[in-house]
C-alpha positions as CSV (number, residue, x, y, z in Angstrom):
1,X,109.3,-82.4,-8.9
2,X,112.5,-80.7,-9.3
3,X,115.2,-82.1,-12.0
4,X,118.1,-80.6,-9.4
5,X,120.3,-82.9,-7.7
6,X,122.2,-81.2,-4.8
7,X,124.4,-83.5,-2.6
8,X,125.1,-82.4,1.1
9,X,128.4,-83.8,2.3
10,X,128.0,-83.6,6.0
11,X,125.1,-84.7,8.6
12,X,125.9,-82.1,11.3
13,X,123.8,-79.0,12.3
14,X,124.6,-77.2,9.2
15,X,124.1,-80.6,7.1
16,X,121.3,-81.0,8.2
17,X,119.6,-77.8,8.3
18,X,120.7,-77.3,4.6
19,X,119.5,-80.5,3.2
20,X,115.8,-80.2,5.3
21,X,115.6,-76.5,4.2
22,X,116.4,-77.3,-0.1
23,X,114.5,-81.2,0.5
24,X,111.1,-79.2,2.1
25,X,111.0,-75.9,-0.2
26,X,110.8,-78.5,-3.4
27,X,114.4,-77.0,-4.5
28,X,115.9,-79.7,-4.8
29,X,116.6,-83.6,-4.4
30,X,118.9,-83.5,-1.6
31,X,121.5,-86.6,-1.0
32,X,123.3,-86.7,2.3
33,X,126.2,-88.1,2.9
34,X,127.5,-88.5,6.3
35,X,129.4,-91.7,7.8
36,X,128.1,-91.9,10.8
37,X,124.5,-94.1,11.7
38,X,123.0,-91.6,13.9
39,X,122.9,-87.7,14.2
40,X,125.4,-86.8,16.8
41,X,124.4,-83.7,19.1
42,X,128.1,-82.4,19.9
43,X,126.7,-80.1,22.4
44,X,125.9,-82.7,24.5
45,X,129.2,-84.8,24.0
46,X,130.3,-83.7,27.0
47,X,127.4,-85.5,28.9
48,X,128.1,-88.6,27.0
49,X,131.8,-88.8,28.2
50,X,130.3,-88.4,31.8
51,X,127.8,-90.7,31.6
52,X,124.9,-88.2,32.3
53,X,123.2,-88.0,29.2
54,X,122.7,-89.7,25.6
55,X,124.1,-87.6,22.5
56,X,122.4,-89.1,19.5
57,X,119.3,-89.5,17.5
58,X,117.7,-91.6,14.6
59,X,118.1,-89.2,11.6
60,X,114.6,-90.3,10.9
61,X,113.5,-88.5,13.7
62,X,115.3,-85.1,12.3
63,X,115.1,-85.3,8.3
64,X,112.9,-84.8,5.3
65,X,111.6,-88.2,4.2
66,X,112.1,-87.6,0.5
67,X,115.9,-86.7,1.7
68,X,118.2,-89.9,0.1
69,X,120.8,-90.7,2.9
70,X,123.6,-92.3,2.1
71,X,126.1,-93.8,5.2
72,X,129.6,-93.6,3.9
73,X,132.7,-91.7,3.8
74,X,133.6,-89.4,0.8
75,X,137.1,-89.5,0.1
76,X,137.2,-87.2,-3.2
77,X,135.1,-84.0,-4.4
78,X,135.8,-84.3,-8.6
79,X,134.8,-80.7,-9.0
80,X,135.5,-80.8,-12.4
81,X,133.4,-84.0,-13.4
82,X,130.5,-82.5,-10.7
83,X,130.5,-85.9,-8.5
84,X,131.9,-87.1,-5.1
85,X,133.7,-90.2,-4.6
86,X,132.9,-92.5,-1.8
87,X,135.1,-94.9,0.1
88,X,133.2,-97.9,-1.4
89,X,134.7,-96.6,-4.4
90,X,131.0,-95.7,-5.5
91,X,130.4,-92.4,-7.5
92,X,127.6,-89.8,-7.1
93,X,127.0,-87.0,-9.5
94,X,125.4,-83.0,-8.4
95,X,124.1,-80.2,-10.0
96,X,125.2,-78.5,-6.7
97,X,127.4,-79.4,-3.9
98,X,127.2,-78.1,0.1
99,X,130.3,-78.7,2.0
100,X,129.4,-79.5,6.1
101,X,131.7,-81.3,6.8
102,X,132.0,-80.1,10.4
103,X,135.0,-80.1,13.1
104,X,136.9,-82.3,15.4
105,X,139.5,-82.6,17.7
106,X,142.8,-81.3,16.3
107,X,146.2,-82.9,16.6
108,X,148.5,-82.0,19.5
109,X,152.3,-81.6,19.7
110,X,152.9,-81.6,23.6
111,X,154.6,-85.1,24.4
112,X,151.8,-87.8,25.9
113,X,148.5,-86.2,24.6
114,X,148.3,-88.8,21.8
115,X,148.9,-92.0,23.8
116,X,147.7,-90.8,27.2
117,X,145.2,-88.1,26.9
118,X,141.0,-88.5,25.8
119,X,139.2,-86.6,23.7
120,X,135.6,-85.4,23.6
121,X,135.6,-83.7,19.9
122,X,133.3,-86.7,18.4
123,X,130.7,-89.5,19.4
124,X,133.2,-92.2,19.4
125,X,136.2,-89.8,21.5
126,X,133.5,-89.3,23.9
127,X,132.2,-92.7,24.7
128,X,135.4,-94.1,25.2
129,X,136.1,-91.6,27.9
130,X,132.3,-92.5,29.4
131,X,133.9,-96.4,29.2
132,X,137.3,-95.2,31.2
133,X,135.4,-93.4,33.8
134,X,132.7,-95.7,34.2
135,X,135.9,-98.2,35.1
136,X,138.2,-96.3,37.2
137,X,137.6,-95.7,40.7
138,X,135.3,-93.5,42.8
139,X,137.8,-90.8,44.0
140,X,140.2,-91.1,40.8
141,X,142.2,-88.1,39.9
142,X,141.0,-86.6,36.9
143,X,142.4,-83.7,34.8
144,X,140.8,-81.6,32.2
145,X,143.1,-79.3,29.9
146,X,141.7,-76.1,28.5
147,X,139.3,-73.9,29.7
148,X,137.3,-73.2,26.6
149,X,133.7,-74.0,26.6
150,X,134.4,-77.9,25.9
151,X,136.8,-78.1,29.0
152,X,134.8,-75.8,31.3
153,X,131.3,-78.3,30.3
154,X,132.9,-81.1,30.8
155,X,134.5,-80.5,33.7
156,X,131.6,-79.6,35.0
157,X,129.8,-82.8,34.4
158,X,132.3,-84.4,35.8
159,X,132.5,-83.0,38.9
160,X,128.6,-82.9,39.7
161,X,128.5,-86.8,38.8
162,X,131.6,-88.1,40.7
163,X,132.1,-86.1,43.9
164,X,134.5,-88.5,45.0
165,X,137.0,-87.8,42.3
166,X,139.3,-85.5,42.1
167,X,138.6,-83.2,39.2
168,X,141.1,-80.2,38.0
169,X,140.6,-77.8,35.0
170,X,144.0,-76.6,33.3
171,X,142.5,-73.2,32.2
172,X,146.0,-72.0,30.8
173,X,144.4,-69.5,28.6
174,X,142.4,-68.0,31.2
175,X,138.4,-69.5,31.6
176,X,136.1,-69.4,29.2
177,X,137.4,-65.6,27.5
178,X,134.9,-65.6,25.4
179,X,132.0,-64.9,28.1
180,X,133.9,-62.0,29.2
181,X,134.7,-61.4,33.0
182,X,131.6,-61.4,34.3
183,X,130.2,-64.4,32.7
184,X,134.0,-65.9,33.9
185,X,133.0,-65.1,37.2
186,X,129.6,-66.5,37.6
187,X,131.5,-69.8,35.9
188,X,134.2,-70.1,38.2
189,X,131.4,-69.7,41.1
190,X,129.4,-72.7,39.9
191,X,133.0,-74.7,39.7
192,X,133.6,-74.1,42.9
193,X,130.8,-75.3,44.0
194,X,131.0,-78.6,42.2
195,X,134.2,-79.0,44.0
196,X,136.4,-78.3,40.4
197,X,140.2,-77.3,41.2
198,X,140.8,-74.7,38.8
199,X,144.5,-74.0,37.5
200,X,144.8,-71.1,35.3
201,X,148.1,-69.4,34.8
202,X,150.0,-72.4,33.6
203,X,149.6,-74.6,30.6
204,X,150.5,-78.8,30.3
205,X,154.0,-79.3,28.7
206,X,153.5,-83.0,28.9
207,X,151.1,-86.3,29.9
208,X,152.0,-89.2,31.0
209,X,150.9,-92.5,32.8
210,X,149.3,-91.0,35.6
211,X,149.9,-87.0,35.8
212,X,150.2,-84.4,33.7
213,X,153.1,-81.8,33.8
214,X,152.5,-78.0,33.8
215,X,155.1,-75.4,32.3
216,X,156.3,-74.4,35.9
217,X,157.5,-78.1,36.8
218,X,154.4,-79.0,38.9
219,X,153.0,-82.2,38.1
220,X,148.8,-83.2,38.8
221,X,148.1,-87.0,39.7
222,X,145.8,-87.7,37.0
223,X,144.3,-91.2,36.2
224,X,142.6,-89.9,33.2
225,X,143.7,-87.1,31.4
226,X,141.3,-85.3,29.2
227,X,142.4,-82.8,26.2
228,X,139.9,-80.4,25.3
229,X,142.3,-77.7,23.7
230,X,142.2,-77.3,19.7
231,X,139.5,-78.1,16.9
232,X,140.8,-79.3,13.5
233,X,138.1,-79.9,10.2
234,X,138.5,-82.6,7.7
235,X,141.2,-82.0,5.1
236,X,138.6,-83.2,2.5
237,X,138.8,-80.1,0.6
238,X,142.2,-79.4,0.4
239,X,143.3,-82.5,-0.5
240,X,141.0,-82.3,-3.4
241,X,142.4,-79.1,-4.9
242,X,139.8,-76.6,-3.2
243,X,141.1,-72.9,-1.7
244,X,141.4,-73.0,2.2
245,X,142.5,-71.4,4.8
246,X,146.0,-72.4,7.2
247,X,143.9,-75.2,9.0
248,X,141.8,-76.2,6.0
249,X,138.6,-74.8,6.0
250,X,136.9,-74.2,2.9
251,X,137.2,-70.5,1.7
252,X,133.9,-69.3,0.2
253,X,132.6,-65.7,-0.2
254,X,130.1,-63.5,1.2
255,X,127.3,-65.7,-0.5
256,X,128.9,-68.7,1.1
257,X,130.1,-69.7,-2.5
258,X,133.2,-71.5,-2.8
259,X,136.1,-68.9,-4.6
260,X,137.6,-72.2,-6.6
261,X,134.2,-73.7,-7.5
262,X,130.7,-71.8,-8.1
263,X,129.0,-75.1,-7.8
264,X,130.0,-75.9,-4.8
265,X,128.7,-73.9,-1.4
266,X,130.1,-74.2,2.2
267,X,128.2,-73.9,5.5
268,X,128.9,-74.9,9.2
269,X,132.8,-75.2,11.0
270,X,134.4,-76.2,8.1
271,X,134.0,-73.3,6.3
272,X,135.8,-69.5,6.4
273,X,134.0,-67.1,5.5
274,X,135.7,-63.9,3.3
275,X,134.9,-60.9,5.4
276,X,133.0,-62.7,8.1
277,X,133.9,-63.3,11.5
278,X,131.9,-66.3,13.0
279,X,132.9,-68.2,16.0
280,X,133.3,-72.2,15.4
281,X,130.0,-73.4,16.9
282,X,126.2,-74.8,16.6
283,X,124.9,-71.1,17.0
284,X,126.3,-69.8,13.9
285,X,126.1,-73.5,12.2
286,X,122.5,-73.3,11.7
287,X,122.3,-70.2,10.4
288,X,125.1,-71.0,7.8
289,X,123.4,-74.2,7.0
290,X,119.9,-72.3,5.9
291,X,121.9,-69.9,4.6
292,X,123.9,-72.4,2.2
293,X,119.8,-74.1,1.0
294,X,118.7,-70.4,0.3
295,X,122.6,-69.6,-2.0
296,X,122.1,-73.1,-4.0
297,X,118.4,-72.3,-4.5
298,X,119.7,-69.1,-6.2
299,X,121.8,-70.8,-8.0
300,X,120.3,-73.3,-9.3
301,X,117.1,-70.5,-10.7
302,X,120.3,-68.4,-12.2
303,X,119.6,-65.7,-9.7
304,X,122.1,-64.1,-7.5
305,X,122.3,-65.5,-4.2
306,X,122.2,-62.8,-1.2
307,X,125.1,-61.9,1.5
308,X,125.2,-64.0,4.7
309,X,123.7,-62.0,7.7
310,X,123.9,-63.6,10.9
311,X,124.9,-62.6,14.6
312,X,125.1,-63.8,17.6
313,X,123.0,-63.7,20.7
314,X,124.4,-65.4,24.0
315,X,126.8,-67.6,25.0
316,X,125.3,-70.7,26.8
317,X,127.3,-72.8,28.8
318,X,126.2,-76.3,30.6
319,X,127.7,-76.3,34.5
320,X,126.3,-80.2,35.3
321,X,122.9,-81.1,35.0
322,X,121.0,-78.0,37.1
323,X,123.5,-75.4,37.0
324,X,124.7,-72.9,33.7
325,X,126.0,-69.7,32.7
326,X,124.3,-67.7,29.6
327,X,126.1,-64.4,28.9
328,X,123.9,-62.5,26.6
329,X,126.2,-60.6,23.7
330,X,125.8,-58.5,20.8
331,X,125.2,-59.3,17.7
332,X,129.2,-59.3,16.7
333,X,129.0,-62.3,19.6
334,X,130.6,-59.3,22.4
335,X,130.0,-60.5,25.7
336,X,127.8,-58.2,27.5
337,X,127.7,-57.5,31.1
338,X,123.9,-59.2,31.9
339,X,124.6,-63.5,32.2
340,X,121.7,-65.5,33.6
341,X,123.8,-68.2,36.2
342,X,123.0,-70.8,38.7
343,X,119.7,-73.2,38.0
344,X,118.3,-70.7,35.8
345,X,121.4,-70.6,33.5
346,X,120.9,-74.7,33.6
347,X,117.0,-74.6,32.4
348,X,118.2,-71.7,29.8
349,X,121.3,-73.8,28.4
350,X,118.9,-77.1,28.3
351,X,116.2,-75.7,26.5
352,X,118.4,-74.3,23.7
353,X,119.9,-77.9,23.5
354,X,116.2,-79.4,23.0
355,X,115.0,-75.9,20.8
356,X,118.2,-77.0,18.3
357,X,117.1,-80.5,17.2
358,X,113.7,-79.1,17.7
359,X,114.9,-76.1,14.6
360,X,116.2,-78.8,12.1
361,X,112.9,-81.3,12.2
362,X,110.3,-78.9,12.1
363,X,112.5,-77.7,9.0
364,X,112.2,-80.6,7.3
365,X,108.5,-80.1,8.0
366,X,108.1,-76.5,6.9
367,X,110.9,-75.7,4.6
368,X,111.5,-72.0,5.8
369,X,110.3,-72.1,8.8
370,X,113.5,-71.7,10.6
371,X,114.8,-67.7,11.7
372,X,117.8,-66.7,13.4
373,X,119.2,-63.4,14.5
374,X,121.2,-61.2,11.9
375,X,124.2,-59.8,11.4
376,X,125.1,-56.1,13.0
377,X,123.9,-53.3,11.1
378,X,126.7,-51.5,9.5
């Protein structure tokens, strides 16, 4: 049994997939510290919010049994001492530290969003929205702002569940641009169909009891507002002295090391990597998260740890419960041409959903065991 005490702060996909990966492989004893009960599955949070779908699990049902979990909230990384501090005013000590701390919802400055608007960017965001719509009316008016994947998903969800309703997507930044037009195209298809109003062009200026305001003066009846636009991370590391980037994500290196701290290692959406492009989501946090078990494993044997090398594959999106859009991309995550849409898209986009929670337990079961598609050959 290893003398090795790495603590994982974080019990997202990269958390997770860290601490099964080190726990299983006998590197190290792993502590995670998360302060949530459950294992949230943000790719489903926007089935929560529409009432469709659950979006957590028992973390017994995902970790390593030797794994020690502790519920709380850290609330200071001592770098120099080697120990986190807990808001129970508890201390731990490390021999290594992974920082997975994961995204959220960001902060908005148009007028309204914070008194009027939902969010979906956590378990909590997302059931309260599930509790509003469950109690408004059967043809409310309901407004979705942005037309990233988050807005486009849930939109979606709504729409297929609530017919009656009124549902409109403020796409001001086009829809979904990262699939590319064709991928665009074979969403805005399946939105039509679901009977979702889509208003690109324009962005909201403003909410307010009952509508939302766009930039050319037109207002949308909206009973619920919901504000999908902007991810923000935990300020955890700077606040405790740590490099980061302008929105606070931990800076680490090529080997996913941090460039204040060797000790401590970064994986998942909280983390920017130096020379590595990797769009915010659970298909490169996975990845990171392995990645980040197989750098401390280095070193903590006094070897050097390698380079990341990870790509992407596809872009899946969730249209309601039967429906999807998966544009295939190239490893630099490229949209290409080829997207699988309709009900195949659907059984595509559900199956990655199961195959993800599916990659983190039977990690925990064989340390290793877990592959994912590399980085574009230079």
């Amino acid at each position: 049994m290893t003398d090795h005490h790495v603590i994982v702060i974080g019990a997202g996909y990269a958390g997770c997939m860290a601490a099964n990966r080190l726990q299983a492989s006998g590197a190290a004893q792993v502590t995670l510290i998360d302060p949530h009960p459950q294992f949230v599955e943000r790719i489903r949070l926007h089935q929560l919010a529409a009432g469709t779908a659950a979006a957590t699990l028992d973390f017994a049902t995902l970790l390593h049994p030797q794994i020690t979990r502790v519920q709380a909230a850290v609330t200071r990384i001592d770098a120099d001492g080697q120990r986190v501090l807990l808001h129970d005013e508890r201390s731990l000590t490390y021999d290594a530290l992974i920082y997975a701390v994961g995204s959220g919802t960001g902060t908005s400055s148009v007028p309204g969003v914070e008194r009027f608007a939902h969010r979906v960017g956590d378990a909590d965001q997302a059931q309260r929205l599930a509790d509003r719509i469950a109690d408004s009316p059967e043809d409310a008016a309901i407004v979705v702002v942005g037309g990233g994947l988050t807005g486009v998903e849930t939109a979606a969800e709504i729409g297929r569940v609530r017919p009656r309703s009124s549902v409109t997507l403020v796409a001001g930044g086009g829809l979904v641009p990262t699939a590319g037009a064709t991928g665009a195209r074979s969403v805005a298809r399946r939105l039509r169909r679901l009977g979702v109003d889509v208003v690109d062009g324009t962005v909201v200026t403003e909410v307010a009891e009952g509508k939302a305001t766009l930039a050319d003066g037109r207002a949308i009846a909206a009973d619920i507002t919901i504000w999908t636009t902007g991810f923000g991370v935990p300020q955890l590391a700077r606040d405790c002295g740590l490099a980061t980037d302008g929105s606070g994500r931990l800076r680490v290196d090529d080997r996913l090391v941090s460039v204040t701290d060797p000790r401590i290692v970064g994986a998942g959406d909280a983390v920017v990597v130096d020379g590595v492009d990797l769009r915010m989501s659970c298909q490169a946090a996975l990845p990171l998260g392995a990645q980040a078990a197989g750098t401390v494993t280095a070193l903590l044997a006094g070897t050097p740890p390698p380079r990341v090398d990870q790509g992407f594959a596809a872009q899946c999106i969730g249209l309601g419960r039967g429906g999807g859009t998966v544009v295939l991309t190239d490893r630099s995550d490229r949209p290409r041409r080829l997207h699988l849409g309709g009900r195949a898209g659907g059984i595509v986009k559900e199956q990655v959903c199961r195959m993800t929670v599916r990659w983190i337990s039977t990690e925990g079961r064989r340390g290793g065991s877990y592959s994912w598609t590399r980085g574009p050959r230079r």
